[in-house]
DSSP file (Angstrom, degrees, kcal/mol; ACC not computed):
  #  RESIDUE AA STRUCTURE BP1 BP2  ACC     N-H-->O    O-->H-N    N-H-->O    O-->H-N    TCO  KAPPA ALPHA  PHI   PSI    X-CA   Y-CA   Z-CA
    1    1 A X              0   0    0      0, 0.0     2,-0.4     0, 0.0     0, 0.0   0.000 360.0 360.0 360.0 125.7  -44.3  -65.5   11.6
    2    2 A X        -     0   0    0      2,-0.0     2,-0.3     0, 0.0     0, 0.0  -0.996 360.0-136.5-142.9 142.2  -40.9  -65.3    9.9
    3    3 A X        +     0   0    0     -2,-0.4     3,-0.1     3,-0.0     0, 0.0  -0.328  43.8 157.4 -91.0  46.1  -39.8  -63.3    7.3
    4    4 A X        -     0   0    0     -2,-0.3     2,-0.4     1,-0.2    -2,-0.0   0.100  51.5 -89.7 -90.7 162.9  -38.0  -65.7    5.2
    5    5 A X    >   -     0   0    0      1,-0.1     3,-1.0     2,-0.0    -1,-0.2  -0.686  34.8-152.4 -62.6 121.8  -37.1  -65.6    1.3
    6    6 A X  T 3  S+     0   0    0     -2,-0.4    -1,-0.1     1,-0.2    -2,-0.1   0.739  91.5  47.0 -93.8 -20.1  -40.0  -67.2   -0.5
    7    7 A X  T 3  S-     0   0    0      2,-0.1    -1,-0.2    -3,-0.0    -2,-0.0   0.300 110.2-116.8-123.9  38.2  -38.0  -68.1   -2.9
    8    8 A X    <   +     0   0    0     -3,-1.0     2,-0.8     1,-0.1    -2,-0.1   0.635  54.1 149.5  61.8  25.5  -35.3  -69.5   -1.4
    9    9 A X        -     0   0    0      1,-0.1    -1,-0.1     0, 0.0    -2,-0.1  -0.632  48.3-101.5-101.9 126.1  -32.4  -67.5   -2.2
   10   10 A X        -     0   0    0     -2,-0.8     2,-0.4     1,-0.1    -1,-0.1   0.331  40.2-122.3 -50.8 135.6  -29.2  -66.4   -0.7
   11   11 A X        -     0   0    0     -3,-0.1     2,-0.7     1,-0.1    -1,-0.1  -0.729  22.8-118.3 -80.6 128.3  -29.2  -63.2    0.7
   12   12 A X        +     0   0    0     -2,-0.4    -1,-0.1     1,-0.1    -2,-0.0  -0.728  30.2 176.4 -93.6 105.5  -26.6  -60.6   -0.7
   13   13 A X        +     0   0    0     -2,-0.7    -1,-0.1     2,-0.1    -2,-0.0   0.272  47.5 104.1 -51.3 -17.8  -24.1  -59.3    1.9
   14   14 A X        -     0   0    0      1,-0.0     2,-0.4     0, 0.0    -2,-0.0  -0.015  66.7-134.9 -77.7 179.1  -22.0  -57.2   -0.3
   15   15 A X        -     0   0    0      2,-0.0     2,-0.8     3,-0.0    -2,-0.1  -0.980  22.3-127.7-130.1 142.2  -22.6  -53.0    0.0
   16   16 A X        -     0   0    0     -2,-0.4     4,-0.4     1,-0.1     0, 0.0  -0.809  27.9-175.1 -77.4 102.9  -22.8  -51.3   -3.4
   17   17 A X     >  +     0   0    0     -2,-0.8     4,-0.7     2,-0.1    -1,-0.1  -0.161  59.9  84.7-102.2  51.2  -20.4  -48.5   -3.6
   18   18 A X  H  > S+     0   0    0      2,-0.1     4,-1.4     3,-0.1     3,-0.4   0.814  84.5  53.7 -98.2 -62.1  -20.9  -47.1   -6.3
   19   19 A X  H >> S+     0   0    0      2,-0.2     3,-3.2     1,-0.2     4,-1.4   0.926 106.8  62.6 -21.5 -72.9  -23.7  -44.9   -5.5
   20   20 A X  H 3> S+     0   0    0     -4,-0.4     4,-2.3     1,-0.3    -1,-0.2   0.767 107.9  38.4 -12.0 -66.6  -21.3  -43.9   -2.8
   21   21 A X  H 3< S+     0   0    0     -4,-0.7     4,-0.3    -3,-0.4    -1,-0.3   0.347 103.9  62.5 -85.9   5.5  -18.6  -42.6   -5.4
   22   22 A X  H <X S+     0   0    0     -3,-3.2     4,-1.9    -4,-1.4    -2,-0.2   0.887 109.1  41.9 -91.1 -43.7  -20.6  -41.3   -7.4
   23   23 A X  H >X S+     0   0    0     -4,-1.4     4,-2.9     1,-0.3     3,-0.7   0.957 114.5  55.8 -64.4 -71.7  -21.7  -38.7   -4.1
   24   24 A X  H 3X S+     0   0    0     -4,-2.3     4,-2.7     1,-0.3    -1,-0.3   0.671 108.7  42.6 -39.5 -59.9  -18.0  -38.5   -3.3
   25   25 A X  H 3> S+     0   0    0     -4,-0.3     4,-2.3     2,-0.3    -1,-0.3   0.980 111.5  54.7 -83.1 -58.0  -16.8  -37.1   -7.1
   26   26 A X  H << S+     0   0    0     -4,-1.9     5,-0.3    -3,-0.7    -2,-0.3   0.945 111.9  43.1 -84.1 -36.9  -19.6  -34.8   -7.3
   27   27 A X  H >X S+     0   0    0     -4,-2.9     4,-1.6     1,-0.2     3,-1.5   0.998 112.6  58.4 -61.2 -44.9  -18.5  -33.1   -3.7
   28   28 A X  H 3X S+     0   0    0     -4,-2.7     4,-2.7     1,-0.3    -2,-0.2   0.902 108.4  39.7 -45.5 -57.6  -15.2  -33.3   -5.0
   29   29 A X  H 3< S+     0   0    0     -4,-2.3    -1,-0.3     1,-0.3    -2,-0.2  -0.050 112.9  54.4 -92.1  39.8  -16.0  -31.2   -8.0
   30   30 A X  H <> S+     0   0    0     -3,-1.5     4,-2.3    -5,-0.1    -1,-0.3   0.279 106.8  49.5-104.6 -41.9  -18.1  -28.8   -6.2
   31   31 A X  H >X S+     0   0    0     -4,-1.6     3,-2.6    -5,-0.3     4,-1.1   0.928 113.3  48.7 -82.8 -81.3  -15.5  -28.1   -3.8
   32   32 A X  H 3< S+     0   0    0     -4,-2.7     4,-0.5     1,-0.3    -1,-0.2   0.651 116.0  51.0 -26.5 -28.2  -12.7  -27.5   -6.9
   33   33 A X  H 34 S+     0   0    0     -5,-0.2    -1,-0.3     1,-0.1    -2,-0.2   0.856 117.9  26.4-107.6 -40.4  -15.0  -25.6   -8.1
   34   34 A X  H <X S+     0   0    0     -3,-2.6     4,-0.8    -4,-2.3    -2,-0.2   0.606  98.9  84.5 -89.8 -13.9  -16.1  -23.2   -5.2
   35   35 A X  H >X S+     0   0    0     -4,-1.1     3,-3.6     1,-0.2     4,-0.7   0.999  92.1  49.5 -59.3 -65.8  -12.5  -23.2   -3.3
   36   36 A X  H 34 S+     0   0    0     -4,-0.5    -1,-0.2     1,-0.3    -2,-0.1   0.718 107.3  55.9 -49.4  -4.3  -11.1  -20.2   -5.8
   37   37 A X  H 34 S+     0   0    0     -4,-0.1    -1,-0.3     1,-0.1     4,-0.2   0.949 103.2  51.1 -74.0 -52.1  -14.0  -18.5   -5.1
   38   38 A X  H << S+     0   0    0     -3,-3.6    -2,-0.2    -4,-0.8     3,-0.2   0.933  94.1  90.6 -42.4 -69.7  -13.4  -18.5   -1.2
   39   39 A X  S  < S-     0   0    0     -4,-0.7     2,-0.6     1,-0.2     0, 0.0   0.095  87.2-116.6 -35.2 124.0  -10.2  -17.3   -1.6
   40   40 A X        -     0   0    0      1,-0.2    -1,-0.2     3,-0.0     3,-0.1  -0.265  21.7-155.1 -82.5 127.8   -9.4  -13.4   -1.6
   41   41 A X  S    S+     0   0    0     -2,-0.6     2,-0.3    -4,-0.2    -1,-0.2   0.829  72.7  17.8 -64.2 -24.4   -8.1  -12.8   -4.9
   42   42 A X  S    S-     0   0    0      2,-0.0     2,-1.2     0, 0.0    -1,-0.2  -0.961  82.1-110.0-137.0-174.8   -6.2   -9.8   -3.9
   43   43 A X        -     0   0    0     -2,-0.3    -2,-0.0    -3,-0.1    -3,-0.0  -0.782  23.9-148.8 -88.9  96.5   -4.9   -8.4   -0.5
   44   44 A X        +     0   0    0     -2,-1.2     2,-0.2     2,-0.0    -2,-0.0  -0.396  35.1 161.3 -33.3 134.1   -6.8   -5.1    0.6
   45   45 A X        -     0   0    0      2,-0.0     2,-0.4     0, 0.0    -2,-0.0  -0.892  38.5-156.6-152.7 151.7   -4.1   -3.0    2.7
   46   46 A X        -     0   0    0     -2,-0.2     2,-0.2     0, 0.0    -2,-0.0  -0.820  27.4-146.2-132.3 114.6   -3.8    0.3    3.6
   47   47 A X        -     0   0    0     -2,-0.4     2,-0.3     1,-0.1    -2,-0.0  -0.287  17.5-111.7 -67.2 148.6   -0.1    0.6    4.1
   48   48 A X        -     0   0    0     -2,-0.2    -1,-0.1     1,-0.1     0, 0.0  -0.491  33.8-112.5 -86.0 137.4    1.3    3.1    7.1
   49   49 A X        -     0   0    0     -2,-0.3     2,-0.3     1,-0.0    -1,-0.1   0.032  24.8-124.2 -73.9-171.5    2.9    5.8    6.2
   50   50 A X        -     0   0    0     84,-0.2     2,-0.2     3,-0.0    84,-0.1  -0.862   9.0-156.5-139.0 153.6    6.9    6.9    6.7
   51   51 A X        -     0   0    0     -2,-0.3     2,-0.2    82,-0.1    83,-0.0  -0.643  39.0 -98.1-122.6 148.9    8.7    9.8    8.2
   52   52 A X        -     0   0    0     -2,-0.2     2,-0.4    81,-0.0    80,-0.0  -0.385  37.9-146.5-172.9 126.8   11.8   10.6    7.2
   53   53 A X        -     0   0    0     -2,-0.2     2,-0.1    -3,-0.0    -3,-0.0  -0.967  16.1-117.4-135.3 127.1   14.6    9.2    9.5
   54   54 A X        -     0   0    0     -2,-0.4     3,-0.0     1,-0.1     0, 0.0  -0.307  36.0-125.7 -80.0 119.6   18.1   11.0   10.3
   55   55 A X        -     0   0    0      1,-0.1     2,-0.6    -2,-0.1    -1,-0.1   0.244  21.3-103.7 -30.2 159.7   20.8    9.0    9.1
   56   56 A X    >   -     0   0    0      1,-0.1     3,-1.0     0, 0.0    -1,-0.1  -0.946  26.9-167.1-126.0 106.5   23.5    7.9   11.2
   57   57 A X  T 3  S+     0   0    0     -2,-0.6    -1,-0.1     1,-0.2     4,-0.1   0.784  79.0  78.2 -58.1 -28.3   26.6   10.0   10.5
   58   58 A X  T 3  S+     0   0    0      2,-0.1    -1,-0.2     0, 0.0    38,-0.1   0.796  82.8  98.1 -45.4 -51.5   29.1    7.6   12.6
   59   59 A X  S <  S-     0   0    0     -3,-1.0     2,-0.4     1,-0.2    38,-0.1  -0.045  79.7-128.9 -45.2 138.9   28.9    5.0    9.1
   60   60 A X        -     0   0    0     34,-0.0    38,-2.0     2,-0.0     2,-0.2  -0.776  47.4-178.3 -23.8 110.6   31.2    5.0    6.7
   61   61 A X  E     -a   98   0A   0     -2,-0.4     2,-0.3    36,-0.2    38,-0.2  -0.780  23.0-162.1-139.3 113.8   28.8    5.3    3.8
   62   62 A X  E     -a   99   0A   0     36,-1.4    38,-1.8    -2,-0.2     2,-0.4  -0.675  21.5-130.6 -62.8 124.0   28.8    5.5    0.0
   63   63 A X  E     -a  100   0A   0     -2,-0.3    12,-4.3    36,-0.2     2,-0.5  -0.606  19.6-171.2 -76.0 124.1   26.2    6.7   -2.4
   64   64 A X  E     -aB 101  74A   0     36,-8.5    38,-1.2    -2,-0.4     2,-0.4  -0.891  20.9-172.4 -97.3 153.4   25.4    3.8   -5.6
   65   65 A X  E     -aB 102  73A   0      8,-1.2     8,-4.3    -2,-0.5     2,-0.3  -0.935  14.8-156.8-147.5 124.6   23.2    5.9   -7.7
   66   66 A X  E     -aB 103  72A   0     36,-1.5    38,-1.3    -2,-0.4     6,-0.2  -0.855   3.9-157.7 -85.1  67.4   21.5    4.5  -10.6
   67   67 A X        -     0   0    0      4,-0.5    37,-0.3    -2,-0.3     3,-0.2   0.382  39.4-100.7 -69.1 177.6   20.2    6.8  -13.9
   68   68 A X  S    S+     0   0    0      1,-0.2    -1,-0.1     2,-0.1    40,-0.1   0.775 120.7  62.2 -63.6 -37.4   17.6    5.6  -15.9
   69   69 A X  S    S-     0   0    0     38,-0.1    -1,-0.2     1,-0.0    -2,-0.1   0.632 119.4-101.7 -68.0 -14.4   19.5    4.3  -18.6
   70   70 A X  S    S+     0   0    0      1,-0.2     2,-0.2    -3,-0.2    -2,-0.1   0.956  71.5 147.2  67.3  55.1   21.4    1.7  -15.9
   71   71 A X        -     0   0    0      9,-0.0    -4,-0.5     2,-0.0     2,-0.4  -0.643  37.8-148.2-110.3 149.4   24.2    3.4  -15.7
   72   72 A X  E     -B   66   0A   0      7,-0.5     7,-1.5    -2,-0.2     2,-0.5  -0.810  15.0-179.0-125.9 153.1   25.9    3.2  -12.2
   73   73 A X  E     -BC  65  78A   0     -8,-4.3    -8,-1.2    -2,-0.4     2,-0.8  -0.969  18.8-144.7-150.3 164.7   28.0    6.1  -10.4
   74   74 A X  E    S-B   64   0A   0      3,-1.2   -10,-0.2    -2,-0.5    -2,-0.0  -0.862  87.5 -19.2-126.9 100.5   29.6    5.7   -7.0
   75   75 A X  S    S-     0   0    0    -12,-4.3    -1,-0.2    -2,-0.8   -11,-0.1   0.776 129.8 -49.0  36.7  46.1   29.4    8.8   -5.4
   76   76 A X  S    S+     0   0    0    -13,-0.2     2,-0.3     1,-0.1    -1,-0.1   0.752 117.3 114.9  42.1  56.5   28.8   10.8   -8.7
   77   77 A X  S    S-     0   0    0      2,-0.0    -3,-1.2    -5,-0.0     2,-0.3  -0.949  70.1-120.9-111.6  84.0   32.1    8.7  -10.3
   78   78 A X  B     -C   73   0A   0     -2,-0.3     2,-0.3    -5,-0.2    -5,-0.2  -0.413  32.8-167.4 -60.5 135.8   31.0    6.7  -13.0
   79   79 A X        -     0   0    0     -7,-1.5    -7,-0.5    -2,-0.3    -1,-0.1  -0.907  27.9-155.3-123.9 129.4   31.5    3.2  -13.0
   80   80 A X        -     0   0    0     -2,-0.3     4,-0.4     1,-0.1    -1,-0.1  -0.194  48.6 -94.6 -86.9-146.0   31.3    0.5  -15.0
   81   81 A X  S >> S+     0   0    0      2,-0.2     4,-3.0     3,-0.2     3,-0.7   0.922 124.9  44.7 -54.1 -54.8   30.5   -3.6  -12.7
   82   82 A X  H 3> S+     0   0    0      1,-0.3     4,-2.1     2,-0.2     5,-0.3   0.955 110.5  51.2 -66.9 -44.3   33.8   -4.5  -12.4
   83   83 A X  H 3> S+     0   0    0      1,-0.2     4,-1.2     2,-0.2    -1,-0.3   0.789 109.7  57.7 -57.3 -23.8   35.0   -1.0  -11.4
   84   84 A X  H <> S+     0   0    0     -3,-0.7     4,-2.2    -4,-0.4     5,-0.3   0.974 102.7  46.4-100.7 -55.7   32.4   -1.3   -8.9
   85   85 A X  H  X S+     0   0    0     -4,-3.0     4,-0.8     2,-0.2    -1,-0.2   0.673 112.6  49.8 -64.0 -14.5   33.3   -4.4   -7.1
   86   86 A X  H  < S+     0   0    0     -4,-2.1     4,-0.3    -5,-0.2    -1,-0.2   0.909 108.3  53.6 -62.9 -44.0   37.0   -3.5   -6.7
   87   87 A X  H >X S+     0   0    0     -4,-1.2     3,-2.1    -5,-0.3     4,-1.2   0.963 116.9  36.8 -83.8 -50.1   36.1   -0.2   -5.4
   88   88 A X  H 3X S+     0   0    0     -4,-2.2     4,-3.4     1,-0.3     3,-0.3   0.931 107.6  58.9 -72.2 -39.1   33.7   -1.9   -2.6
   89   89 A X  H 3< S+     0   0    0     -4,-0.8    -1,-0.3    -5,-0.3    -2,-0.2   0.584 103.1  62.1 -71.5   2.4   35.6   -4.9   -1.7
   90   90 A X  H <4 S+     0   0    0     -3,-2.1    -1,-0.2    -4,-0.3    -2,-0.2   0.891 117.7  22.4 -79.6 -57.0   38.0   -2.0   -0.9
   91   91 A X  H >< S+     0   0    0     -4,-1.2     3,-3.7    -3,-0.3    -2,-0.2   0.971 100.2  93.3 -80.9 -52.4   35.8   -0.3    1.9
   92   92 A X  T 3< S+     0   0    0     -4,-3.4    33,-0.2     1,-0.3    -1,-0.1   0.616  74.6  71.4 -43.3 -25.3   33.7   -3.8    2.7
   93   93 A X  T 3  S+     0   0    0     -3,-0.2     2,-0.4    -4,-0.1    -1,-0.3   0.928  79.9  86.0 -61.4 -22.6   36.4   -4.6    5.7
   94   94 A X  S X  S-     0   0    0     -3,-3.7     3,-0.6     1,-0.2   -34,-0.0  -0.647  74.5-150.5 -83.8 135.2   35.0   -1.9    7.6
   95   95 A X  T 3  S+     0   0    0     -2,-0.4    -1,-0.2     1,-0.3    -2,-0.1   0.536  96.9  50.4 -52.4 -26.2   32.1   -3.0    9.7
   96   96 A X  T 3  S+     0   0    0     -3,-0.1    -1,-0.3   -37,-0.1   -37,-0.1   0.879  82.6 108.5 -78.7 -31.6   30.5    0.6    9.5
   97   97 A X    <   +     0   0    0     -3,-0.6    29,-0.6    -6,-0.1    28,-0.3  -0.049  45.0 169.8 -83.1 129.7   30.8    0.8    5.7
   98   98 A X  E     -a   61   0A   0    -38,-2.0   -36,-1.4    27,-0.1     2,-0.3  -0.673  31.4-131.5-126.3-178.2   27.2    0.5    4.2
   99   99 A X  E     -a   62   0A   0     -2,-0.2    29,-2.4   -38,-0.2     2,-0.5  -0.918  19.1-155.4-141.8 104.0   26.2    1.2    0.5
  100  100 A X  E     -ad  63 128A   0    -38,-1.8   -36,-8.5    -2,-0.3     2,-0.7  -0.610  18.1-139.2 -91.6 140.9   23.1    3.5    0.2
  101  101 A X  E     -ad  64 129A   0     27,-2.7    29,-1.5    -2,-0.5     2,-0.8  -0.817  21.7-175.9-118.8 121.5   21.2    3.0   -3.0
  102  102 A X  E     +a   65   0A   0    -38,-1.2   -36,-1.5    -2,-0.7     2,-0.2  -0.775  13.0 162.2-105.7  83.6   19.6    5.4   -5.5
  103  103 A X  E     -a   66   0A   0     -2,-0.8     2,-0.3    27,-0.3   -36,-0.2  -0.666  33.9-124.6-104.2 171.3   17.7    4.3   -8.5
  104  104 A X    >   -     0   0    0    -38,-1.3     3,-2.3   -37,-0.3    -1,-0.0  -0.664  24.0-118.2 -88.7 152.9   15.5    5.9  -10.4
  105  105 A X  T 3  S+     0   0    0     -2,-0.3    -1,-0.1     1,-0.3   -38,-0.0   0.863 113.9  60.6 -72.3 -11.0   12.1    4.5  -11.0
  106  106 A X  T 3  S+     0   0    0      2,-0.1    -1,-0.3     0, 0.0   -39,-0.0   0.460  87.0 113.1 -94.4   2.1   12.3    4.1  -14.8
  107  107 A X  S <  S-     0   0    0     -3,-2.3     2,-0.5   -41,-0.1   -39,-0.1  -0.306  75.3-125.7 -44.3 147.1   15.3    1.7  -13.4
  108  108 A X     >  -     0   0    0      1,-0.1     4,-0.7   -40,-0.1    -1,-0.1  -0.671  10.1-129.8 -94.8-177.6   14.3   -1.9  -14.2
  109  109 A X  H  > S+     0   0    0     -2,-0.5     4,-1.1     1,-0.2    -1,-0.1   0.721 109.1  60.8 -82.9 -11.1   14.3   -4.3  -11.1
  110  110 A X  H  > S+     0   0    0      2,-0.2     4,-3.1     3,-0.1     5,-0.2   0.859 106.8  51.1 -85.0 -59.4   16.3   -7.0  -12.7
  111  111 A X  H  > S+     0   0    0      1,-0.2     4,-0.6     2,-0.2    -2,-0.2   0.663 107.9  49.8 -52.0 -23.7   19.1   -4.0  -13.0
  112  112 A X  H  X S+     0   0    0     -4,-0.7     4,-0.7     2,-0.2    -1,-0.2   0.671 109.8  55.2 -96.9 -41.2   18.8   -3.1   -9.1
  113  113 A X  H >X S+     0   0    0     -4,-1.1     4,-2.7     2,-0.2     3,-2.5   0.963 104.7  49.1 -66.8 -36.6   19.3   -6.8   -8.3
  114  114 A X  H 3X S+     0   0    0     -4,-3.1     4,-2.7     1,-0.3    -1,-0.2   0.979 110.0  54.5 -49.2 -58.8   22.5   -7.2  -10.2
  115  115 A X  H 3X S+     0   0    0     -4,-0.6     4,-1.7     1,-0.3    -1,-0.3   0.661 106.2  47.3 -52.0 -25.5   23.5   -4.4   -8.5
  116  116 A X  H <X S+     0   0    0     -3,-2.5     4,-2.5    -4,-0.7    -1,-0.3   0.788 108.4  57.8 -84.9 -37.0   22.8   -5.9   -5.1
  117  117 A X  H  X>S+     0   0    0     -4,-2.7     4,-2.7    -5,-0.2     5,-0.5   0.968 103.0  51.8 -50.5 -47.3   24.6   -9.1   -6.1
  118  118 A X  H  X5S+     0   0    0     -4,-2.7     4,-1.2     1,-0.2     3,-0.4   0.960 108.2  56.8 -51.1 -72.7   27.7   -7.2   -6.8
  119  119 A X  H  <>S+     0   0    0     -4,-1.7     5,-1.8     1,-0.2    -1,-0.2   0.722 114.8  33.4 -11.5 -60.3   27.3   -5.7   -3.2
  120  120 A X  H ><5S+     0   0    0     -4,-2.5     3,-3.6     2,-0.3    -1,-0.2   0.920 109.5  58.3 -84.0 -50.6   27.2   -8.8   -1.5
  121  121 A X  H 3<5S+     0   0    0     -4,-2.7    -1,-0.2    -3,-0.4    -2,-0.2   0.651 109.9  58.2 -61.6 -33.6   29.6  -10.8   -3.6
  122  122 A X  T 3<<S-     0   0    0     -4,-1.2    -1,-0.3    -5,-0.5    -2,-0.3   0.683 125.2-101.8 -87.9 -12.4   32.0   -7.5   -2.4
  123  123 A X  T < 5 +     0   0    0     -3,-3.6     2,-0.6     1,-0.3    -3,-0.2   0.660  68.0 158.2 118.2 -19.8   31.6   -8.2    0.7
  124  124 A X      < +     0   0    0     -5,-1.8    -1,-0.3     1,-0.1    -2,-0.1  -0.567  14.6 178.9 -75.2  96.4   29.0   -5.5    1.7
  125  125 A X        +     0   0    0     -2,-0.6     2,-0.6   -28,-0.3    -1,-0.1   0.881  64.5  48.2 -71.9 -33.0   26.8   -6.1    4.8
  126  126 A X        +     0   0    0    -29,-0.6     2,-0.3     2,-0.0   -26,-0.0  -0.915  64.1 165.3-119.0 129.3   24.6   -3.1    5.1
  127  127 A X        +     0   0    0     -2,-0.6     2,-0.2   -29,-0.2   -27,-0.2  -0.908   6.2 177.6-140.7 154.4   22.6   -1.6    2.3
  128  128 A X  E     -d  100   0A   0    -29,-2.4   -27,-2.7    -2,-0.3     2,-0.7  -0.971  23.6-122.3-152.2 174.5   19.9    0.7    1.8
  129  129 A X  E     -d  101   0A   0     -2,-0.2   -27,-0.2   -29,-0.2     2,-0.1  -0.911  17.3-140.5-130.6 112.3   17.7    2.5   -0.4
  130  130 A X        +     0   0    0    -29,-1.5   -27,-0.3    -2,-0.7     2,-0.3  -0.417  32.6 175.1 -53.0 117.7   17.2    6.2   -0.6
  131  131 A X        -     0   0    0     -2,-0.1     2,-0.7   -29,-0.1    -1,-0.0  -0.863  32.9-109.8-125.1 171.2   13.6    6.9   -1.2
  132  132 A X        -     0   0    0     -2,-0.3     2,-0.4   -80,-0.0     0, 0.0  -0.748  28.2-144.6 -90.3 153.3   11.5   10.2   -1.3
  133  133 A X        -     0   0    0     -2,-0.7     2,-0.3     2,-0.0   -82,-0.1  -0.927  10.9-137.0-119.6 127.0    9.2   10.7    1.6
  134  134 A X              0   0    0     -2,-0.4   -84,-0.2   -84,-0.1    -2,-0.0  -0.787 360.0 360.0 -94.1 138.6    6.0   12.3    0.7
  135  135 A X              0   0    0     -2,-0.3    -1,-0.1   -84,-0.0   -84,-0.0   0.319 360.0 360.0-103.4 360.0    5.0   15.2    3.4
């Protein structure tokens, strides 16, 4: 008994992939489609709260204080940029000397970076930012 071609025709060897890709693209776009989904869209946190923590008198330290308008004053001196980077590159040799930083919130954030640039660009290693601590 043999199972031969009855009508005498070459047998086709090739594999059809098309079928194949067709499976392939439709997982594809199921998965693009369901990935964002996975993802958390925002971060759930509960941040820890702050205590209040005593300054370290030893520093050389200056208050920058920042009004709302984005006006800057340098231990309640106003000052315009330029004034402000003489005046630091003055203190910046000392290794203690930090630059504690006040803004206000109605500051924008674009206005508090300049302000950090200047810092640094003076010379200024240590900064910080004065905040209120809620009891």
């Amino acid at each position: 008994m043999s199972f031969g071609n009855s009508t005498q025709q070459k047998m086709m060897s090739e594999i059809n992939v098309t079928p194949l890709v067709d499976v392939m693209l439709v997982l594809l776009v199921v998965f693009i489609i369901t990935a964002p989904l996975l993802a958390p869209q925002s971060l759930k946190i509960t941040l820890p709260k702050t205590t209040a923590v005593v300054s370290d008198n030893k520093s050389l330290h200056v208050h920058l204080t920042v009004d709302a308008q984005g006006n800057i004053f340098l231990n309640n001196r106003t000052l315009d940029d330029l004034e402000l980077v003489e005046t630091l590159k003055k203190s910046a040799a000392d290794p203690q000397f930090q630059v504690q930083v006040e803004a206000d919130k109605a500051v924008p954030y674009g206005r508090v970076a300049e302000l950090m640039a200047i810092a640094q660009h003076a010379g200024v290693s240590k900064l910080s930012f004065i905040t209120l601590v809620e009891h």
